[in-house]
C-alpha positions, 0 to 999 in steps of 0.5 A, a space after each residue: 528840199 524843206 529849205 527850198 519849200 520854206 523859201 518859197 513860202 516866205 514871201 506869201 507869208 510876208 505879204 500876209 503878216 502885212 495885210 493884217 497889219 494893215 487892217 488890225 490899224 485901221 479897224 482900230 482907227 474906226 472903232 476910235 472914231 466909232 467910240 469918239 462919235 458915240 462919247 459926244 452923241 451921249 454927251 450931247 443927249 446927257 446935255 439935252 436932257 439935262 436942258 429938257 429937265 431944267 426947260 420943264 422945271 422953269 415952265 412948272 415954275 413958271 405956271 405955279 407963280 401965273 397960278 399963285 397971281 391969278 388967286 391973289 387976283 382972285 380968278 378961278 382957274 383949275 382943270 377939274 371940280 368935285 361939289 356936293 350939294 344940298 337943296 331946298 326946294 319950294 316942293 320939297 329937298 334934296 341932295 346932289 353930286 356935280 363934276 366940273 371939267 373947265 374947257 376955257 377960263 369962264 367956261 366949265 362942262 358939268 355933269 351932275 346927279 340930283 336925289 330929291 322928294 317932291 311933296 304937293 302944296 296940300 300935304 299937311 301932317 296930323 297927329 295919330 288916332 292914339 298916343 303911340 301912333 306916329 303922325 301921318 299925311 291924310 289923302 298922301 298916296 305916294 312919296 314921290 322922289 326925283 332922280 336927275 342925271 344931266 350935263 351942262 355948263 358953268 359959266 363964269 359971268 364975274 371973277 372975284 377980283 381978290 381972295 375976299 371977293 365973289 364969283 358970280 356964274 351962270 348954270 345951265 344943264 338938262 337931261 334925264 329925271 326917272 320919278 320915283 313912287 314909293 306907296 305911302 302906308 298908314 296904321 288903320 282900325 279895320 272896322 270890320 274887324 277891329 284889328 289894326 293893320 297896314 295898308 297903302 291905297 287901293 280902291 277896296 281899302 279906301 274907305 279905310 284909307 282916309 277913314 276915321 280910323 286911321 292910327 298915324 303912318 306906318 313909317 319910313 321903312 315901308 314901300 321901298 320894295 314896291 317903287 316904280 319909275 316913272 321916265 321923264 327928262 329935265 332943264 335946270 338954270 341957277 346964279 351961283 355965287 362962289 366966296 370960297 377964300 382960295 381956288 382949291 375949296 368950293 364954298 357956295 350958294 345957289 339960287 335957281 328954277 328947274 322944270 320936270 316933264 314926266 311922260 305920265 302923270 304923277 298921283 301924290 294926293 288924293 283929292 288933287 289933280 294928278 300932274 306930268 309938269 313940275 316945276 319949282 325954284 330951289 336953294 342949296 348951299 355946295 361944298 367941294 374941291 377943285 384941282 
């Protein structure tokens, strides 16, 4: 009867050896041509990559050499500037700081911070009343310090045709200028008590203030804990020549007006009529890098 059960079973067993047979084959088939498929597809990316990483190195190449011709051509060309400034003004001096971001080949967008002090015309230093007593402004009231913070353009009127040459732009920014008075003090003989003190101006020290009896200025480390701003805004033009030897380096000069409108007036002097317009010419000599 078991010889019998096993004969039957026999061929179900056959036709089942034959069916994994049949699938173990061609499972293997698909995973070769699974395998084949992903070898060329990582062949292929291996080689696109490949072509991608030399397509780059030749466009780098190729834009360091057009970099190299424009400077021995002497055109200045960078993506960003960083320049520091000093001034002298037909009022006073001052210092700035610049970012230059270029936009096209002749156009530059700047944003810039400049610190100066304005004096007025009349201002004259004398000697103290005795031989320790620092020198001092008779009438001055207040140091009067600019602070502008603008944005504008740089405009390339002329490139410099080789390394030795200049640029010559054009410069153009406005914005906001905060005033800054700090209250001048002095060193005087008070009459009354005839002792020495520091005062700045106030109606019931005046008479002391631009009396006989003034010693010489208290110094620079007075004031600076009594300033208070005085708002404003701002427009500035200026020719500026470049005759830095290569791109990379900032070296020159520039030569320009600007006009300050306060939106009240600023006492400097006594004796002078107080004003809310200033206006002044300037020269400063810059210095920074480009990238």
């Amino acid at each position: 009867m078991i010889k019998s059960i096993h004969c039957s079973l026999y061929p179900v067993y056959s036709d089942v050896q034959k069916f994994n047979t049949y699938y173990v084959k061609k499972l293997s088939l698909i995973a070769i041509v699974v395998l084949f498929a992903m070898g060329a597809a990582a062949q292929d990316s291996a080689s696109s990559r490949l072509m991608s990483k030399k397509e780059r190195k030749d466009a780098r190449r190729q834009k360091i050499n057009e970099l190299i011709r424009q400077a021995e051509e002497g055109t200045l060309i960078y993506s960003k500037q960083s320049i520091f400034g000093v001034q002298l003004r037909t009022n006073g001096y001052g210092a700035f700081y610049e970012i230059g971001r270029m936009k096209t080949n002749r156009k530059t967008t700047i944003y810039r911070i400049d610190l100066t002090e304005s004096k007025n015309h009349k201002e004259e230093k004398l000697a103290g009343g005795n031989f320790f007593g620092n020198s001092f402004i008779y009438g001055k009231i207040n140091y009067f310090y600019p602070l502008t913070i603008g944005v504008g353009q740089q405009y390339i009127l002329g490139q410099k045709g080789n390394k030795n040459g200049v640029a010559v732009s054009a410069i153009y920014n406005g914005g906001v200028s905060l005033g800054l008075l700090r209250p001048y003090y002095i060193n005087a003989m008070d009459p009354q008590t005839n002792e020495e003190k520091t005062i700045k101006y106030t109606t019931e020290d005046s008479a002391i203030f631009v009396g006989p009896t003034i010693t010489g200025g208290a110094g620079f480390g007075k004031g600076w804990s009594e300033i208070k701003v005085k708002p404003g805004l701002f427009a500035k033009a200026a020719m500026r020549f470049d005759f830095g030897r290569f791109n990379e380096s900032v070296n020159a000069l520039e030569i320009g007006v600007s006009a300050e409108y306060y939106f009240s007036k600023i006492p400097i002097m006594l004796f002078q009529k107080d004003k809310n317009l200033f206006i002044q010419a300037h020269l400063a000599y810059l210095f920074g890098k480009r990238k």
